[in-house]
Backbone as CSV, one residue per row, in Angstrom:
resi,resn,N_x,N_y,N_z,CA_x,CA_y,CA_z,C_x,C_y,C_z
1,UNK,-84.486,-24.126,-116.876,-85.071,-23.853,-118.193,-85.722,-25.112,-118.708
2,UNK,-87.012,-24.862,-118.635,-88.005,-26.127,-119.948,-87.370,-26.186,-121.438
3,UNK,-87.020,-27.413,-121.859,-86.454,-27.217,-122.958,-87.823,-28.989,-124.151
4,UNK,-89.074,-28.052,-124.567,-90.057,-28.993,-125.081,-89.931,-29.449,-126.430
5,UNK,-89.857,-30.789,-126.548,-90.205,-30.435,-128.526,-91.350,-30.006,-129.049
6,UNK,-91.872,-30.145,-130.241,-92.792,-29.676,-130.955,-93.505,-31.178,-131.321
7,UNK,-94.935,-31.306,-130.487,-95.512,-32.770,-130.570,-96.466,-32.200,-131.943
8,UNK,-96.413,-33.482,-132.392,-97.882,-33.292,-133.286,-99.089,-33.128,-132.809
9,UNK,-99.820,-32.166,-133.933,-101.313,-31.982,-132.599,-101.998,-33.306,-132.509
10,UNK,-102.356,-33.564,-131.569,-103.032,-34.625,-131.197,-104.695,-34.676,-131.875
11,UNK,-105.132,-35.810,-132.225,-106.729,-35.276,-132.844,-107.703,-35.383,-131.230
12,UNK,-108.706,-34.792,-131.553,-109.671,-35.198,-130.017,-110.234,-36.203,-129.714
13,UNK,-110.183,-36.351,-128.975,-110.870,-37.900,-128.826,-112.201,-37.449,-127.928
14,UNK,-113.704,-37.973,-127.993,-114.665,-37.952,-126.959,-114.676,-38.510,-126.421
15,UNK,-114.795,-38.382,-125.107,-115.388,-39.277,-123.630,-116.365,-39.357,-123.155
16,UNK,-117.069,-40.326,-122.925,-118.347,-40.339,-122.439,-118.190,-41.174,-121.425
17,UNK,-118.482,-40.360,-120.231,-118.892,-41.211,-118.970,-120.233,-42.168,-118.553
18,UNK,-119.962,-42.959,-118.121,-121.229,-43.953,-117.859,-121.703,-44.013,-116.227
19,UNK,-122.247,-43.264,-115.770,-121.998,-43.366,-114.201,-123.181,-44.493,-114.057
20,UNK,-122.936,-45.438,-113.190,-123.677,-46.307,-112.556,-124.769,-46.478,-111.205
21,UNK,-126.140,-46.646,-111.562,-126.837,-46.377,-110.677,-127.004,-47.014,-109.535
22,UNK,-127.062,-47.057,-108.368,-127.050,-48.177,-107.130,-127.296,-47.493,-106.036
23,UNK,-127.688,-48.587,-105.093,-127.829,-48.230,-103.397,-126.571,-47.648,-102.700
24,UNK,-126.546,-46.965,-102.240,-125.775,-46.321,-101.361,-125.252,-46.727,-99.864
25,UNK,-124.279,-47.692,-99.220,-124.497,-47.793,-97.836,-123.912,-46.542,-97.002
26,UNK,-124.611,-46.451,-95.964,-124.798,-45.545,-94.874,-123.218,-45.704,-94.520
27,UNK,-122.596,-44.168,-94.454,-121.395,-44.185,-94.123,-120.775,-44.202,-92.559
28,UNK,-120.258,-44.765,-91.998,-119.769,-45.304,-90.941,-118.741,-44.053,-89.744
29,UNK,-118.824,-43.818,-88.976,-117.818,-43.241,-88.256,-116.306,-43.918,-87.756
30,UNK,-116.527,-44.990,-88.103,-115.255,-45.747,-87.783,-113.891,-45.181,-89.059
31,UNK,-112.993,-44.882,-88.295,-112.089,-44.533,-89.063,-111.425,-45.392,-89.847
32,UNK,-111.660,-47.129,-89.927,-111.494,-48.165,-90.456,-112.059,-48.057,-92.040
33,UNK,-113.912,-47.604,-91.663,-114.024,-48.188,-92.463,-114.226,-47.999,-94.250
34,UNK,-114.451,-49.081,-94.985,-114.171,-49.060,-96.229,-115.262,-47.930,-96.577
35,UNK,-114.803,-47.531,-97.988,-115.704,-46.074,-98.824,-116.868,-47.174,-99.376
36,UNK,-117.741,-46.389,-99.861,-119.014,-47.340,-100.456,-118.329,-47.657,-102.032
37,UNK,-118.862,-48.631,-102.266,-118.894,-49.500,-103.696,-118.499,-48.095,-104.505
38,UNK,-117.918,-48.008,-105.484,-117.767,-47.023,-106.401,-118.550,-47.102,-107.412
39,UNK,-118.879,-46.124,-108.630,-119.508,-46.317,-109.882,-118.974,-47.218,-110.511
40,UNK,-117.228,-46.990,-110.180,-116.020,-47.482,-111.263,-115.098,-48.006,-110.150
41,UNK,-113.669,-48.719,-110.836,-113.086,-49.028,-110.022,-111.975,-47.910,-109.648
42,UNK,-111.870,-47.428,-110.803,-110.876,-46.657,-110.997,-111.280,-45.143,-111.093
43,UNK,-110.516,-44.060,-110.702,-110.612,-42.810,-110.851,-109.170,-42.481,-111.701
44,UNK,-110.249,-41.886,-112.720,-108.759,-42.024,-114.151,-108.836,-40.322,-114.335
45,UNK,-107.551,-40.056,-113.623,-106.969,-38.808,-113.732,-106.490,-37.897,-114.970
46,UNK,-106.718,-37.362,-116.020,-106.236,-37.055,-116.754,-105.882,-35.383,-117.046
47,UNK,-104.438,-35.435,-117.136,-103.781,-34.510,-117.193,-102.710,-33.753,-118.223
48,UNK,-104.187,-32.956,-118.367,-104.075,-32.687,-120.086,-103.146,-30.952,-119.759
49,UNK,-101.828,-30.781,-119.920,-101.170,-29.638,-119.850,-101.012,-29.432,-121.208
50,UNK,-101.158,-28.244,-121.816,-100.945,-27.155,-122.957,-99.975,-26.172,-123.170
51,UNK,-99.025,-26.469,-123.976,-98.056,-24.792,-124.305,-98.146,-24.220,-125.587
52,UNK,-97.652,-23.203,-125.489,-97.666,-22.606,-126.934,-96.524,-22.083,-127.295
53,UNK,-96.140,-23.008,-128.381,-94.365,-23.167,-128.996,-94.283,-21.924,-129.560
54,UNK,-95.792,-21.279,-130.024,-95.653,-20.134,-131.004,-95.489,-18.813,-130.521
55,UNK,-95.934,-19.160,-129.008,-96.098,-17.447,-128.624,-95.205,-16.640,-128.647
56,UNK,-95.199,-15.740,-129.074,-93.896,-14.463,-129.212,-93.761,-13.977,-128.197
57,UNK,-92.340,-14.074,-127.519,-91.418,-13.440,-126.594,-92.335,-14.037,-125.018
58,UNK,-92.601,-15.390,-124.908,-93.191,-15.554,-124.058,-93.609,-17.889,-123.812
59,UNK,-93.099,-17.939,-122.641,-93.654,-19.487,-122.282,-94.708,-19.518,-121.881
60,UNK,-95.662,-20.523,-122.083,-96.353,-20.740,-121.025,-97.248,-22.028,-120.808
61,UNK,-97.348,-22.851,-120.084,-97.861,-23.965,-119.724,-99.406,-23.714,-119.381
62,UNK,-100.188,-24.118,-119.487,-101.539,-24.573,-119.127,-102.076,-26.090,-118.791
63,UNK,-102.807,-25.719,-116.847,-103.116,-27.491,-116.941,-104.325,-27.871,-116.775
64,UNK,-105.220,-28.785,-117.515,-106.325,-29.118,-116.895,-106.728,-30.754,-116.609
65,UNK,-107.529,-30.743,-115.945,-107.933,-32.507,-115.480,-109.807,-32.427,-115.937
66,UNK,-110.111,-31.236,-115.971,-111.406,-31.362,-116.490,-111.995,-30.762,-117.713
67,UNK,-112.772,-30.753,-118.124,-112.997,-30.007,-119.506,-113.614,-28.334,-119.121
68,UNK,-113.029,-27.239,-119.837,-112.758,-26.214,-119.871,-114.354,-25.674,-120.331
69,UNK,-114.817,-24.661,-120.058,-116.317,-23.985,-120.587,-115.951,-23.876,-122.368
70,UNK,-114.742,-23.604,-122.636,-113.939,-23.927,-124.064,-113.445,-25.538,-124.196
71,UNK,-114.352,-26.033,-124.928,-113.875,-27.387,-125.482,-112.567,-27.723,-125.925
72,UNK,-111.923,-26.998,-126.389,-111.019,-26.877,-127.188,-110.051,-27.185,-126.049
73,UNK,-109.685,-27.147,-124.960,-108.478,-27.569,-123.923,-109.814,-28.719,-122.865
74,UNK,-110.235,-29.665,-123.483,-111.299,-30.671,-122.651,-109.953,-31.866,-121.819
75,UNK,-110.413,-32.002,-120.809,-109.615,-33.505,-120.396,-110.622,-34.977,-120.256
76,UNK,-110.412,-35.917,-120.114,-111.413,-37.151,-119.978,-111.117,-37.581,-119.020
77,UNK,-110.693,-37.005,-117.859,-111.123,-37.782,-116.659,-112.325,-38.065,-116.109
78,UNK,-111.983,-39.010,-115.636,-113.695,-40.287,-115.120,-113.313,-40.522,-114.178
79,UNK,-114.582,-41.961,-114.062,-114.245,-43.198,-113.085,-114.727,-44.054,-114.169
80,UNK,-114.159,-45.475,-113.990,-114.369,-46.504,-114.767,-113.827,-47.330,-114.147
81,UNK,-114.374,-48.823,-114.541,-113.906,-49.935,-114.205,-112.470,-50.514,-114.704
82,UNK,-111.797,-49.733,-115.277,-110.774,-49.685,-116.236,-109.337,-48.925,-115.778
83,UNK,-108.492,-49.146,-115.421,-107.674,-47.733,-115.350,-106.915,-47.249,-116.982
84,UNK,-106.796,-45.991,-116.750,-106.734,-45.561,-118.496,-105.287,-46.051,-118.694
85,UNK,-105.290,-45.865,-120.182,-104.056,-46.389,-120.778,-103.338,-45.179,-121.206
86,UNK,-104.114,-43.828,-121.642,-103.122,-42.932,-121.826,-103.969,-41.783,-121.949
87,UNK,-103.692,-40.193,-121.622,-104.396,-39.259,-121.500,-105.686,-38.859,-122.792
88,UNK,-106.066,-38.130,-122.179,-107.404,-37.747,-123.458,-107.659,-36.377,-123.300
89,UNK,-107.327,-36.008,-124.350,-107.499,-34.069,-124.242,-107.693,-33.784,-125.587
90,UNK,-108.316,-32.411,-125.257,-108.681,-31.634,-126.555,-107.478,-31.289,-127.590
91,UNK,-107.604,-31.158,-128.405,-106.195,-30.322,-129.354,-105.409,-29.067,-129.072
92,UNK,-106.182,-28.743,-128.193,-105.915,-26.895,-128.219,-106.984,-26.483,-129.323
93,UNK,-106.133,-24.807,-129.545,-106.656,-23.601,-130.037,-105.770,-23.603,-131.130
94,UNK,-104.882,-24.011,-131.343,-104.403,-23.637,-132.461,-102.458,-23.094,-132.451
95,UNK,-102.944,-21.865,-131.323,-101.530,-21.596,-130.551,-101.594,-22.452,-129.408
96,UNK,-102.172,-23.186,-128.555,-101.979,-24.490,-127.413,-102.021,-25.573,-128.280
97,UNK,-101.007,-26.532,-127.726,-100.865,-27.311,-128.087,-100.895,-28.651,-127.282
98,UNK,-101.265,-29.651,-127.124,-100.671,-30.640,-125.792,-98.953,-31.000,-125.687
99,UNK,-98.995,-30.709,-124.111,-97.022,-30.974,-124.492,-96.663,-32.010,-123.644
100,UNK,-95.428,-32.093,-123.361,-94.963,-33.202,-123.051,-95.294,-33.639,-121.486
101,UNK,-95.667,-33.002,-120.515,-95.981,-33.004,-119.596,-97.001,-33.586,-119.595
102,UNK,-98.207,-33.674,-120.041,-99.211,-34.344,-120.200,-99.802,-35.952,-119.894
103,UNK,-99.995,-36.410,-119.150,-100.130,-37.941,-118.563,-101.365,-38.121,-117.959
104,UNK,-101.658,-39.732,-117.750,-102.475,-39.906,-117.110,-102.707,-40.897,-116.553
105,UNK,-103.123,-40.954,-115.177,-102.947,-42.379,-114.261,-104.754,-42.866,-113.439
106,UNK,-104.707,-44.229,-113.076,-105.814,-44.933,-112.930,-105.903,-44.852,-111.518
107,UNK,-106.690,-44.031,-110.627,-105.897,-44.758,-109.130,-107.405,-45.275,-108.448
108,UNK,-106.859,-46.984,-107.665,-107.881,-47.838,-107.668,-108.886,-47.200,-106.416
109,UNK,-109.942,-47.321,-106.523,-111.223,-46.302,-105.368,-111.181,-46.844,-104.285
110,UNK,-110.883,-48.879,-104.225,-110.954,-49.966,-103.346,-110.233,-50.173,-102.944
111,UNK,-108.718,-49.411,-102.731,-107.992,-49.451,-101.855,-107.644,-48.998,-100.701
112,UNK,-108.704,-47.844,-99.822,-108.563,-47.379,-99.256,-109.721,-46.193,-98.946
113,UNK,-109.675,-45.456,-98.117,-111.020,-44.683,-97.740,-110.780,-43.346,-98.389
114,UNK,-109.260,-43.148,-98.081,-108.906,-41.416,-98.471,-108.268,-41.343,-100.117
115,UNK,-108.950,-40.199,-100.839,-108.633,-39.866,-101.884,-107.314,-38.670,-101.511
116,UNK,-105.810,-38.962,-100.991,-105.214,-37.927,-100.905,-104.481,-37.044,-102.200
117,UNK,-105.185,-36.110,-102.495,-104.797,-35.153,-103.747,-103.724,-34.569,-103.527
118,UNK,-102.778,-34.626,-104.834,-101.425,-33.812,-103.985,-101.392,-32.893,-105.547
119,UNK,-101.625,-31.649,-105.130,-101.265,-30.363,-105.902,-100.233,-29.653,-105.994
120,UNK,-99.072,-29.927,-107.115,-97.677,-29.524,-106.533,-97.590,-28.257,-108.127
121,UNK,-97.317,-27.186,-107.433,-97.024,-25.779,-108.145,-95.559,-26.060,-108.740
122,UNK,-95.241,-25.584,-109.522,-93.879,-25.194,-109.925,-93.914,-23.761,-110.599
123,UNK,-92.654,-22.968,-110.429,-92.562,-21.947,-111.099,-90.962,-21.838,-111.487
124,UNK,-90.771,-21.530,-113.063,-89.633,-20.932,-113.431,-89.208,-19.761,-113.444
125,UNK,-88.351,-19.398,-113.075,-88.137,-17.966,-112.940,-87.059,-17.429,-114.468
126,UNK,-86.652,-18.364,-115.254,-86.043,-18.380,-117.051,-87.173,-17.888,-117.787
127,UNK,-88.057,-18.789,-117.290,-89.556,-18.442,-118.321,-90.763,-17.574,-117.801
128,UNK,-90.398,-17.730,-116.534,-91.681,-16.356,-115.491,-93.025,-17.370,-116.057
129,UNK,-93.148,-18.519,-115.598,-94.386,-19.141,-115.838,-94.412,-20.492,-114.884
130,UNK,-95.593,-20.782,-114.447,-96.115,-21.983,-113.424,-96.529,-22.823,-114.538
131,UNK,-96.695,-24.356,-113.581,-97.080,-25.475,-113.897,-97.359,-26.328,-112.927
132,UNK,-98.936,-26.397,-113.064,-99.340,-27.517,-111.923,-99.362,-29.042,-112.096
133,UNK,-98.765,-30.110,-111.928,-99.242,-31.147,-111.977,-99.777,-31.935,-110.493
134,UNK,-100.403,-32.826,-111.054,-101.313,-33.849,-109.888,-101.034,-35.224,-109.970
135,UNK,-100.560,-36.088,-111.004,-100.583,-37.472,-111.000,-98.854,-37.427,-110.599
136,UNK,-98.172,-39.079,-111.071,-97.108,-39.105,-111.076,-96.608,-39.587,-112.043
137,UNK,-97.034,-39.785,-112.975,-96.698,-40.502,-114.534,-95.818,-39.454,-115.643
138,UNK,-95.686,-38.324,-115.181,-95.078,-37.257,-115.893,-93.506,-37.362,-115.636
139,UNK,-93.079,-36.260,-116.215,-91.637,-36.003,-116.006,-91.467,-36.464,-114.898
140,UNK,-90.325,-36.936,-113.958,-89.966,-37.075,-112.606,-89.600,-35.818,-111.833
141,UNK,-89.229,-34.952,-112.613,-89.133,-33.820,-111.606,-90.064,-33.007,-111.604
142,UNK,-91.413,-33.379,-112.144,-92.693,-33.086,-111.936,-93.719,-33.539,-111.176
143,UNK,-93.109,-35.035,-110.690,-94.722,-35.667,-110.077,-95.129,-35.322,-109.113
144,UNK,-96.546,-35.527,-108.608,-97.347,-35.211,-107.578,-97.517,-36.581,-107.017
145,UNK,-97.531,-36.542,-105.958,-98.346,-38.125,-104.940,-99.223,-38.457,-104.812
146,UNK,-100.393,-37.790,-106.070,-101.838,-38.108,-105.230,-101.837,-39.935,-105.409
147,UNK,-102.723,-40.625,-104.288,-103.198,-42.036,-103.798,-104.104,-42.128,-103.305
148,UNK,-104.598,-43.223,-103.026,-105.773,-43.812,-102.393,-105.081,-44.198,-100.914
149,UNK,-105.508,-43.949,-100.242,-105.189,-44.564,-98.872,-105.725,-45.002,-98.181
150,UNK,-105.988,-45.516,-96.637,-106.691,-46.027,-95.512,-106.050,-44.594,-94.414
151,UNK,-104.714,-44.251,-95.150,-104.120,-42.746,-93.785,-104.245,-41.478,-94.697
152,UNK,-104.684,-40.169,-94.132,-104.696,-38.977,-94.585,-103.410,-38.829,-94.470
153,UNK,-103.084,-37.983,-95.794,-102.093,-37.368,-96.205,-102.190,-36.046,-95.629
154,UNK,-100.674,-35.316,-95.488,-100.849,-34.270,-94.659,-99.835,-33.490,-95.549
155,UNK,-98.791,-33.882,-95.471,-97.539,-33.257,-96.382,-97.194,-33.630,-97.957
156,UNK,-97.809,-32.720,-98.413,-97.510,-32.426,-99.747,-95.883,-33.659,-100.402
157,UNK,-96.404,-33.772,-101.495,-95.101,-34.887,-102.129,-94.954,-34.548,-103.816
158,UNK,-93.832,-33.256,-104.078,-93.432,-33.223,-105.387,-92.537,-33.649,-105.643
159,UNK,-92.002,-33.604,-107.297,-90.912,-34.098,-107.721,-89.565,-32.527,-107.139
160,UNK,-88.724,-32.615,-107.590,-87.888,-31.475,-107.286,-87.464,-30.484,-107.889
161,UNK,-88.581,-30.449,-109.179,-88.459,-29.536,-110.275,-87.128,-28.996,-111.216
162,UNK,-86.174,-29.610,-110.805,-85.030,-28.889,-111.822,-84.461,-27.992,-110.958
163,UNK,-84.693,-27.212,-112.659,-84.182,-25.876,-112.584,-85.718,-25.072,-112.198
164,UNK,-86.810,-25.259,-112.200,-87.508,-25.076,-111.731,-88.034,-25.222,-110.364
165,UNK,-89.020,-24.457,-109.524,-89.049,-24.312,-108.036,-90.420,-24.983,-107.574
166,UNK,-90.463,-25.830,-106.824,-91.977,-25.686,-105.968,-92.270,-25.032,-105.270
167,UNK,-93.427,-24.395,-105.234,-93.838,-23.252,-104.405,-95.354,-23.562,-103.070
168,UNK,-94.712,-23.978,-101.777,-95.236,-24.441,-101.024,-96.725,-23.714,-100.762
169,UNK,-96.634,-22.331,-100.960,-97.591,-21.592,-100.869,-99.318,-22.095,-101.517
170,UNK,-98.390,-22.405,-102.671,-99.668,-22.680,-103.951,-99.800,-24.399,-104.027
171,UNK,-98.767,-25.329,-103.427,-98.925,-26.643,-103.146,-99.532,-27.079,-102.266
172,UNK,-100.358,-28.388,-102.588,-100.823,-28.844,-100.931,-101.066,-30.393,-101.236
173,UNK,-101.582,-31.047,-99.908,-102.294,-32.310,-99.498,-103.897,-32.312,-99.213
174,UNK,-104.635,-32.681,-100.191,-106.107,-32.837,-99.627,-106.365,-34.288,-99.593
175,UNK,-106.465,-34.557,-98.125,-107.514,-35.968,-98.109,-108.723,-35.945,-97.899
176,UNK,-109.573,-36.696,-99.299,-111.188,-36.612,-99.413,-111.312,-37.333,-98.638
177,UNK,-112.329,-37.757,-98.156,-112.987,-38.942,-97.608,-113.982,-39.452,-98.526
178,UNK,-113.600,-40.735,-98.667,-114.618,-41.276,-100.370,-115.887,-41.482,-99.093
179,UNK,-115.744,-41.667,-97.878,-116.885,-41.973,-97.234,-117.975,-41.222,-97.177
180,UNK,-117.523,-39.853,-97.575,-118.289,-38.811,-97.346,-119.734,-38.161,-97.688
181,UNK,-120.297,-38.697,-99.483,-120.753,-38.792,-100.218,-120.798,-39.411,-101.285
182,UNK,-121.640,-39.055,-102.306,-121.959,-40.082,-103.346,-120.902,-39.315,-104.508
183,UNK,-120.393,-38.312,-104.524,-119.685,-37.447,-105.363,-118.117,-36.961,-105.558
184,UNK,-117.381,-37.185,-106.578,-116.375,-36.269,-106.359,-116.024,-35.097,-107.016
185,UNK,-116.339,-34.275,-106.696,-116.777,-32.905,-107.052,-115.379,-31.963,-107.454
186,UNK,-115.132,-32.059,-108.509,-113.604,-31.724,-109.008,-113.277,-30.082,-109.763
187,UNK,-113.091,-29.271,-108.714,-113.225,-28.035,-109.333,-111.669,-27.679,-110.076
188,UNK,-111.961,-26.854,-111.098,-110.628,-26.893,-111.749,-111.066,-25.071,-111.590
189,UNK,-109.937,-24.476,-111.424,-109.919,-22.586,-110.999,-108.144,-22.460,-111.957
190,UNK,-108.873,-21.247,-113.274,-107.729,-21.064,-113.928,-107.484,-19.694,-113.646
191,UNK,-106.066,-19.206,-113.408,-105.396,-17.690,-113.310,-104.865,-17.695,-114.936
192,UNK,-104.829,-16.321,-114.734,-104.161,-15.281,-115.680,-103.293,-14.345,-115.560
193,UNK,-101.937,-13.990,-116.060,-101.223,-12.362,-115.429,-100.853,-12.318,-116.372
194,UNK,-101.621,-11.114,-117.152,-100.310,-10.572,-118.503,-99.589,-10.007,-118.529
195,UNK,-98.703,-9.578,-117.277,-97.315,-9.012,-117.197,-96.547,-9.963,-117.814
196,UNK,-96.891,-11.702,-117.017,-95.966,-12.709,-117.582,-96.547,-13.590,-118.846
197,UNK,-98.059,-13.306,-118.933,-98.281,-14.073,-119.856,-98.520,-15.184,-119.340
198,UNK,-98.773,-15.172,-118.019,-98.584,-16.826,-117.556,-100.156,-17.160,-117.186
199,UNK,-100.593,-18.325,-117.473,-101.568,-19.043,-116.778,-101.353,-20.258,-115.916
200,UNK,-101.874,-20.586,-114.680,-101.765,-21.453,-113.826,-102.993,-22.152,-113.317
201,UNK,-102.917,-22.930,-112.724,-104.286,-23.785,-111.993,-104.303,-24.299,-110.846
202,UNK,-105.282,-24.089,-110.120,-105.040,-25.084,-108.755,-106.688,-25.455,-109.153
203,UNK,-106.460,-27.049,-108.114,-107.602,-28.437,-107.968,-108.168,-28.378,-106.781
204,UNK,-107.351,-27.815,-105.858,-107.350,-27.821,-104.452,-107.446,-26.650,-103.419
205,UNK,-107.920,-26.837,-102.013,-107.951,-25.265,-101.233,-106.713,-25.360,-101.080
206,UNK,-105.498,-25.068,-101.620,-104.023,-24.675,-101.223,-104.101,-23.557,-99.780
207,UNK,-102.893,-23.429,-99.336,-102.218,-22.557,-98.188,-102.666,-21.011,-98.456
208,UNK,-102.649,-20.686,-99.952,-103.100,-19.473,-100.495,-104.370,-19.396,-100.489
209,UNK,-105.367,-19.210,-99.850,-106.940,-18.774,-100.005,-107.266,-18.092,-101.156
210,UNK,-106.149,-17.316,-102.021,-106.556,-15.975,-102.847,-106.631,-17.218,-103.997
211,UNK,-106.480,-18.657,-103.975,-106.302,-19.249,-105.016,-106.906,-20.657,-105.065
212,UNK,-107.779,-20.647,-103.988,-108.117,-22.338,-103.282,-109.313,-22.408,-104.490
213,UNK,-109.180,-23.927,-104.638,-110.209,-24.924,-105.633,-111.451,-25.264,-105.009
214,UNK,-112.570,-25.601,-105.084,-113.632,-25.936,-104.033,-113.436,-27.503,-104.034
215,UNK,-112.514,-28.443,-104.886,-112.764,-29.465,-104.845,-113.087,-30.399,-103.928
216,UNK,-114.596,-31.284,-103.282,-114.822,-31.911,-102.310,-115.141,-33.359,-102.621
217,UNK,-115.948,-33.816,-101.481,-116.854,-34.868,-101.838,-118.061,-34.735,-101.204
218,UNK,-119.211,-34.838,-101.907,-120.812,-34.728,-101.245,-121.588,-35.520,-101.861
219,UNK,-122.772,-35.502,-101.157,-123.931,-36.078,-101.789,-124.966,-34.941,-102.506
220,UNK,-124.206,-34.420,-103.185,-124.567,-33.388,-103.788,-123.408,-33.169,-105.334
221,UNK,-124.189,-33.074,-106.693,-123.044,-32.806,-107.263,-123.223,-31.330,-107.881
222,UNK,-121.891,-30.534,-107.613,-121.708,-29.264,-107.827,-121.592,-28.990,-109.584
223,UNK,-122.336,-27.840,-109.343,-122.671,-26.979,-111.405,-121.950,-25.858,-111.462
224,UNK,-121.424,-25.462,-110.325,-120.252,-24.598,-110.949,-118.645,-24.282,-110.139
225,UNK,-117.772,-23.866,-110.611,-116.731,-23.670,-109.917,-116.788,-23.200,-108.630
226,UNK,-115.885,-23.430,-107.410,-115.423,-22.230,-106.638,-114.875,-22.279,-106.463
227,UNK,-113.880,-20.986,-106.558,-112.686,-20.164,-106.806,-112.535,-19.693,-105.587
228,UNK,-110.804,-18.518,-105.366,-110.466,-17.920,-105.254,-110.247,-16.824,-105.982
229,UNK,-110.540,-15.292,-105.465,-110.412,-14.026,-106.254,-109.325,-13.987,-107.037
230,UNK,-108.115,-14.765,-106.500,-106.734,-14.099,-107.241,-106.556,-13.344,-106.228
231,UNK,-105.323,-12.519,-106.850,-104.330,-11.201,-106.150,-104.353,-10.310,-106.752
232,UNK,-104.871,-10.078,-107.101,-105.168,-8.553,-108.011,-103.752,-8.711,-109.341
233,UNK,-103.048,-9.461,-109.002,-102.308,-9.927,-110.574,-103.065,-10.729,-111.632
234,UNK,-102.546,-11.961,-110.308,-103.366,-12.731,-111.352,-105.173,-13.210,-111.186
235,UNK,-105.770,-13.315,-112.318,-107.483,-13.308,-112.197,-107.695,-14.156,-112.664
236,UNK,-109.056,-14.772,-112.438,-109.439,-15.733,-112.573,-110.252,-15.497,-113.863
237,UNK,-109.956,-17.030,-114.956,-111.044,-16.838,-116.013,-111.919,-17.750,-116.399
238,UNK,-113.013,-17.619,-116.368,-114.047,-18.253,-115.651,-114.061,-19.188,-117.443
239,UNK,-113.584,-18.680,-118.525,-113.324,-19.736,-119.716,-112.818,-20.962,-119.543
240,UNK,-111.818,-21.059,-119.086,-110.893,-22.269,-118.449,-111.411,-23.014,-117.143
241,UNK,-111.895,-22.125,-116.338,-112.433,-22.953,-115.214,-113.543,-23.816,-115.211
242,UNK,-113.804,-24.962,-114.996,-114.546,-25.899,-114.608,-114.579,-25.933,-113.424
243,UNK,-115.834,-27.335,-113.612,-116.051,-28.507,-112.809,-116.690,-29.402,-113.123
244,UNK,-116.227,-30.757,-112.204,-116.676,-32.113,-112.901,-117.508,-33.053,-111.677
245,UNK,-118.658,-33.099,-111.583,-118.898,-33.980,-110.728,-119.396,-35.865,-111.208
246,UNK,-118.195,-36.652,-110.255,-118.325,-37.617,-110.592,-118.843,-38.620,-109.838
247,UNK,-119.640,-39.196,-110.390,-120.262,-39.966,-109.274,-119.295,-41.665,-108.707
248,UNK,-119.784,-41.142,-107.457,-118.711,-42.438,-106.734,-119.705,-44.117,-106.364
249,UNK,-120.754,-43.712,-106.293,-121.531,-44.642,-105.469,-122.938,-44.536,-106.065
């Protein structure tokens, strides 16, 4: 059982990204070598999760890292020369609120070639509702492993959720290759089921296809989501879903 207080609403803060213009070097086949120069130094993750203390006869968590087609649940993740000092999200709606889960971490671009994303699901079965997180700055029995590396990540790394479960299905390991392109192309894909009332998110192509993220890297930056259909429970709502393309190089 999640047991949250009642935060004050947070006011919004704007973000404005500055992406930086430059030459590009020709990416290498050597499995050595370094990713090109970044815009920023840092890729500042922000992980803006939402509940609603108010809803009648019902939990439910909401997570995002990018800003929503609804402003009103926005996140400020970038790249910057900076790593952030603390998350940046919209207020909510009124019934969402930002909750305690909510964090946000800097992870450096120049340490390594692979961006390994780690997407770790949780589900309660007290509250019949999911929660995705991605950084590791949150609760401890919430964090995710994503890092920068020089080795692809393969096996998924969550916290152990409690009383709550990880669900391998909907969890995974993506290693980008920053070598790959000039872009990191960050799709955010939101579900819905109003049996439970629950909304969830995946960043990533998880094990589940009915639910995979398009998130890549190219020399190309992507204008709209791609999704997975869902399961005929839960659907996708194209309000909540984004994408963010950020430039790397």
């Amino acid at each position: 059982m999640r047991v949250l207080p009642r935060p004050a609403a947070l006011a919004a803060a704007a973000v404005s990204v500055a992406a930086l213009a430059g030459p590009v070097p020709a990416a290498t086949a050597d499995s050595s070598a370094a990713p090109p120069p970044p815009a920023g130094r840092y890729l500042n993750l922000h992980q803006c999760v939402y509940h609603g203390p108010f809803l009648p006869n019902s939990f439910d968590l909401v997570t995002t890292l990018v800003p929503s087609r609804d402003g009103r649940f926005s996140a400020g993740t970038d790249i910057s020369d900076t790593p952030v000092p603390a998350a940046v999200c919209g207020p909510g709606d009124g019934t969402y609120e930002p909750s305690v889960y909510t964090a946000a971490e800097g992870y450096d671009l120049t340490t390594g070639r692979y961006l390994n994303m780690h997407q770790c699901v949780f589900w309660s079965d007290y509250d019949q509702d999911h929660l995705t997180t991605v950084v590791g700055t949150t609760d401890v029995k919430f964090v995710a492993g994503t890092n920068v590396s020089n080795t692809r990540d393969t096996e998924v790394f969550c916290g152990g959720g409690g009383t709550d479960h990880p669900v391998p299905l909907l969890s995974s390991a993506t290693p980008l290759d920053l070598t790959a392109g000039r872009y990191l192309n960050l799709h955010q894909c939101m579900y819905y089921y109003e049996g439970f009332r629950d909304h969830f998110t995946t960043f990533a192509p998880s094990r589940d296809g009915r639910f995979k993220a398009g998130t890549n890297i190219s020399n190309t930056p992507d204008t709209q989501p791609s999704c997975g259909a869902g399961d005929g429970n839960f659907r996708l709502v194209p309000l909540l879903s984004g994408v963010k393309a950020l430039r790397l190089g």
